[in-house]
N, C-alpha and C positions, 0 to 999 in steps of 0.2 A: 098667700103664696104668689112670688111674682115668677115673670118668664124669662124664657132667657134665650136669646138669637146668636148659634155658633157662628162665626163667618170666618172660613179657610179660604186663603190664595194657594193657587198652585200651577205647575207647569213642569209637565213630565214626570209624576211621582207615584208610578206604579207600587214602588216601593215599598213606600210609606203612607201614600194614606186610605190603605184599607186599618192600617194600625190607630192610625189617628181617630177614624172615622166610628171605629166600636168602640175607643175610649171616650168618645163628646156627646156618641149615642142617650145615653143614660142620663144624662141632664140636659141635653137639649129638649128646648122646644119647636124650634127650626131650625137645618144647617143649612149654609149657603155659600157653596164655592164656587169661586170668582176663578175662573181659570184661563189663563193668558196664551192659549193656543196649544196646548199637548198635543203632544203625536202619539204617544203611546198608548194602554190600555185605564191609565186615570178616570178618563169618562168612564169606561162602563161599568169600574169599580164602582164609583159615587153613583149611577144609576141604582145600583143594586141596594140602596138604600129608599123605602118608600118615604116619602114630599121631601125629598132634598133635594133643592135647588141645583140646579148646575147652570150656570151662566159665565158666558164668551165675553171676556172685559181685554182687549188691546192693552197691553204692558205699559201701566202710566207709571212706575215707579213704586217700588214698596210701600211708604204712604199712601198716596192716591190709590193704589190699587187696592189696599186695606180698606180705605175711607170709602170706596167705592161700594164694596160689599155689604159696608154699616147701612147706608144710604138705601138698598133694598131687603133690609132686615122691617119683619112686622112688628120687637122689640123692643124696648130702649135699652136695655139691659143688655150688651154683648160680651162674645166670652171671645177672643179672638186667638187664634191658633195656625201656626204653622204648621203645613204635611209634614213635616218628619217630629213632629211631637205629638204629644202621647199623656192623660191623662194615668196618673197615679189611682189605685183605689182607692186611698188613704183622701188623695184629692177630689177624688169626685162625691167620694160622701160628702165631705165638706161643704161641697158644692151644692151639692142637694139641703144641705143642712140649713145655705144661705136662703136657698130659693125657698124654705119651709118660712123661714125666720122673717124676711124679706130683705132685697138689696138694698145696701147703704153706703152713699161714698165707690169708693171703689176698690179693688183688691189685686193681692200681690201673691203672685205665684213664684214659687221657688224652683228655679229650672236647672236642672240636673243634665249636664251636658255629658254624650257620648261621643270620644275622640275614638278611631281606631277598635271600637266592639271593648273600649272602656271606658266607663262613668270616671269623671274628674271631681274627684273631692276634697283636692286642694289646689292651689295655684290659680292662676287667674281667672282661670273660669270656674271658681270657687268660691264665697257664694255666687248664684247669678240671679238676682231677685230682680221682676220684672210684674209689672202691672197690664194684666190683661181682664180681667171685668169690669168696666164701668159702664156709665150712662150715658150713652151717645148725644144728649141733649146739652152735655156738658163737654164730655170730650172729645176729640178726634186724633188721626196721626195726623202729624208734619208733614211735609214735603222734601224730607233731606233723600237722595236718591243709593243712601245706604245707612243702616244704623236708624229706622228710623224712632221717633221717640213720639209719646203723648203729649198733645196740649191743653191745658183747661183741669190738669187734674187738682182733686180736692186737696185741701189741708193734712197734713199728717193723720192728726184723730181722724178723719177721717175714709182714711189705708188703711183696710184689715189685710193683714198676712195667714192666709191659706195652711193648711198644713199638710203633710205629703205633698211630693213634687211633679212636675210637669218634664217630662224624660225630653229630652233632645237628642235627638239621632242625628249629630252633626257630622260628622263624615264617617263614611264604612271606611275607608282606604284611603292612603297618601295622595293617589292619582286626582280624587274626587276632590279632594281638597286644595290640589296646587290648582284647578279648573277655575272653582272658585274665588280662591287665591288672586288670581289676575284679574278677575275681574271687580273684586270685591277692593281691590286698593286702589285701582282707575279710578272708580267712585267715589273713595274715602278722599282722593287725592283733589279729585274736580271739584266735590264739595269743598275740601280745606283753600283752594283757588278763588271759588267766589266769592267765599267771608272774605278775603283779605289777607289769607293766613301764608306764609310765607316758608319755606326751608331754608333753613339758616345752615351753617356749618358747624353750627354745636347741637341744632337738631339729629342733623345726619350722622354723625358721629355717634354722642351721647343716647338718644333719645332708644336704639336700639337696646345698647347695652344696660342703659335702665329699667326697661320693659323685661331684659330677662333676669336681670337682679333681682326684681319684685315679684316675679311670679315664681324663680326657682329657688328663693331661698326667703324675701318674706312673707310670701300667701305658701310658703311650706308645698311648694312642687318636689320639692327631691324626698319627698316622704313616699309620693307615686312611682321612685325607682327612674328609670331607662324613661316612662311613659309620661312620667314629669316633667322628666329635661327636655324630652322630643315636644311636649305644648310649648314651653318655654322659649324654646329655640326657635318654634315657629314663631310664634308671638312676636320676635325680636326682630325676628325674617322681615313679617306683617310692616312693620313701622319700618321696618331700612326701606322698605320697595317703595310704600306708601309718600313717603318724604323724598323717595329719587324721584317717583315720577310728579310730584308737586313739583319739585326743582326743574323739570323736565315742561313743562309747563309754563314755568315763571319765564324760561330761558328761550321758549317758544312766543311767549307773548312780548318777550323787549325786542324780540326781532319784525314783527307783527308790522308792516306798515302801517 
């Protein structure tokens, strides 16, 4: 039977992760969150769990700050999770089922996105299959300072897919959403800046109204009604701002001395 090391980042998520925290319960062997300075009652939820780590890590970046957590895990085997996500019971048996069986490779959880106090089950956030147990000897996250991704992962045969899914509580309400909204396309943007990557004027144009093409009528968003078109339209929002403020950017650095 092998172990298994949870590692949550977090910062201000009363919210969520008492929810997160009795779903990781169960198949953990140790949880360990990394938390980037809360003000609110976070700590003393995660206290209230016996050996679970709580440690003050300075806001290096959603990678880094992921990576940082692996890095004092006792483990090799990590299951990594964000505070507003939520093991499934379907998933966490499975999970348990691994740890019986032993870890191989790494594995792909199926994450079931909450928009608005509804789950999206089609449209772009439809599937949303993401790799979060692996072997930290092998792999780590990137350093992209949004969206960040794995590096070092295995070969297909070797990605097992999970069954039952991993809940995302991504925004309760409009408000919580355009917060992160701004901040989330500044980054998308800065990133897109120092690859190279440029907004063109068939980006800004097109690239919006592509994004709600594909999400509301070929990944079958209007089959969710009013709640399909409102992802969609965001989605489309996402990528205008995203590529204004890249342009925004480019148009600041040819003035640059």
């Amino acid at each position: 039977m092998h172990t298994l090391s949870v590692v949550i980042i977090t910062n201000n998520e009363e919210k969520n992760i008492g929810r997160c925290l009795q779903s990781a319960a169960p198949v953990a062997d140790e949880i360990i969150v990394v938390d980037s300075g809360s003000t609110d009652s976070t700590e003393s939820i995660c206290r209230q769990y016996p050996g679970l780590r709580f440690v003050f890590q300075p806001w290096l970046g959603y990678g880094p700050q992921k990576n940082a957590g692996i890095q004092l895990a006792m483990h090799d085997y990590i299951l990594s999770l964000d505070a507003d996500e939520a093991l499934s019971e379907t998933l966490a048996a499975a999970i348990l089922q691994e740890k019986q069986r032993g870890f191989k490779g790494a594995y792909v959880l199926q994450r079931l996105n909450n928009f608005f106090g509804k789950f999206a089950r089609h449209g772009l956030e439809y599937p949303d299959k993401k790799v979060r147990i692996f072997n930290r000897q092998e792999v780590k996250w990137n350093d992209s300072p949004v969206h960040e991704a794995l590096e070092g992962l295995p070969a297909g045969d070797r990605t097992t897919v999970l069954p039952g899914y991993l809940y995302h509580y991504s925004y309760d309400d409009l408000s919580s959403y355009l917060t992160k909204f701004n901040n989330y396309t500044s980054l998308a943007a800065e990133s897109l800046y120092r690859r190279g990557k440029r907004a063109s004027i068939f980006k800004l144009v097109f690239s919006p109204w592509f994004t709600f093409i594909k999400g509301y009528f070929f990944r079958a968003g209007f089959l969710q009604g009013r709640h399909g078109f409102l992802l969609a339209a965001l989605a489309a929002c996402y990528v205008l701002v995203k590529y204004a403020k890249l342009w925004l950017l480019q148009r600041k650095g040819r003035t640059t001395p």
